[in-house]
C-alpha positions as CSV (number, residue, x, y, z in Angstrom):
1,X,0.0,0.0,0.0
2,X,1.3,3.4,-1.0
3,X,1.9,6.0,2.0
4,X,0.3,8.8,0.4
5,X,-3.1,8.0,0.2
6,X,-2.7,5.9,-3.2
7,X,-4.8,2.6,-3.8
8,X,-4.6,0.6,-1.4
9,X,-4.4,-3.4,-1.8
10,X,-7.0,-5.2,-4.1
11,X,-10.0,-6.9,-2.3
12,X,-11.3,-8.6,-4.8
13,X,-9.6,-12.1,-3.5
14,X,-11.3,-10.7,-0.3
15,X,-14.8,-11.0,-1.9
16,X,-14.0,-14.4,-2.3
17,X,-12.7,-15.7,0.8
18,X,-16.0,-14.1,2.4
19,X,-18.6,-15.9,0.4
20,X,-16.2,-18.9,0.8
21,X,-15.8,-18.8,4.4
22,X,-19.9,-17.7,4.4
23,X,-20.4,-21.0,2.8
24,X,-18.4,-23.0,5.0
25,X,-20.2,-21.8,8.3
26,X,-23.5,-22.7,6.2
27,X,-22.3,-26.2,6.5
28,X,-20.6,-25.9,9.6
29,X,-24.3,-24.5,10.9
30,X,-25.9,-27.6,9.0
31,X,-24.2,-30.6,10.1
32,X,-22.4,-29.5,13.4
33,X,-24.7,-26.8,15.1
34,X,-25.2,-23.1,15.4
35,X,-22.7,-23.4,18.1
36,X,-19.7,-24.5,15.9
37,X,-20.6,-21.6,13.5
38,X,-20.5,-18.8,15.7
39,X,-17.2,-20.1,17.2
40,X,-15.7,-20.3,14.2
41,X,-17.4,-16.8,12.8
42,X,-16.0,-15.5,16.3
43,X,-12.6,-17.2,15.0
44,X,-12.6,-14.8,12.3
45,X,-13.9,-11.7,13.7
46,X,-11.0,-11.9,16.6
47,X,-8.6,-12.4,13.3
48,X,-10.1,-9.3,11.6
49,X,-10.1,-7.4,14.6
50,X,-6.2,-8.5,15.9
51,X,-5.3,-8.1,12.1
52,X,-7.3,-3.8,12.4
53,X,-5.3,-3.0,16.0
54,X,-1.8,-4.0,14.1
55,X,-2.5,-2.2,11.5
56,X,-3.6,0.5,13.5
57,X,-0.8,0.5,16.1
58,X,1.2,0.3,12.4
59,X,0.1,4.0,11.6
60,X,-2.8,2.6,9.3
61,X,-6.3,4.9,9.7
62,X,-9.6,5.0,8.4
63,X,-11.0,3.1,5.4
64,X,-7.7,2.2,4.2
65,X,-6.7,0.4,7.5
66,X,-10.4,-1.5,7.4
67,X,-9.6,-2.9,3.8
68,X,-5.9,-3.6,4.9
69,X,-7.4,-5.5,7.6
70,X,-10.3,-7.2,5.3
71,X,-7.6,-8.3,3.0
72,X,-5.1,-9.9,5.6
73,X,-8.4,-12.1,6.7
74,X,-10.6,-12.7,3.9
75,X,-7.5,-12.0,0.7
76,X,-6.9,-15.9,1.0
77,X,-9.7,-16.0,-1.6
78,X,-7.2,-15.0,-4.4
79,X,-6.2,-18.9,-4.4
80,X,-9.6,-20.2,-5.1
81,X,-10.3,-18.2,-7.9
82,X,-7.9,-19.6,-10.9
């Protein structure tokens, strides 16, 4: 990401791994329990969050910190898409 206010990184891979991992505690919710899901959807909102306060203590702010942080959880999503 550029430090003066340029584009920051591409979330399109992020878009993916969302509707992937939105999927996947679909089924976790199906076969396992609501319980599972939300312990695995609180798996990922502690990663998003620990993933916002380093890129905060990091000097990131505002929307560009939020899509730095959205990419280092969801931008796995890159590798499904060919």
């Amino acid at each position: 990401m550029a430090r003066d206010g340029g584009p920051g990184p591409d979330i399109s891979g992020g878009h993916i791994g969302l509707v992937v991992t939105a999927i996947a505690l679909g089924v976790v919710a199906h076969f396992s329990g609501i319980r599972w899901a939300l312990i695995v959807a609180g798996c990922c909102t502690a990663w998003f969050l620990l993933a916002l306060a380093v890129i905060h203590v990091r000097g990131g702010r505002g929307g560009q910190a939020l899509r730095r942080a959205y990419v280092a959880t969801f931008g796995w999503g890159d590798y499904v898409n060919p």
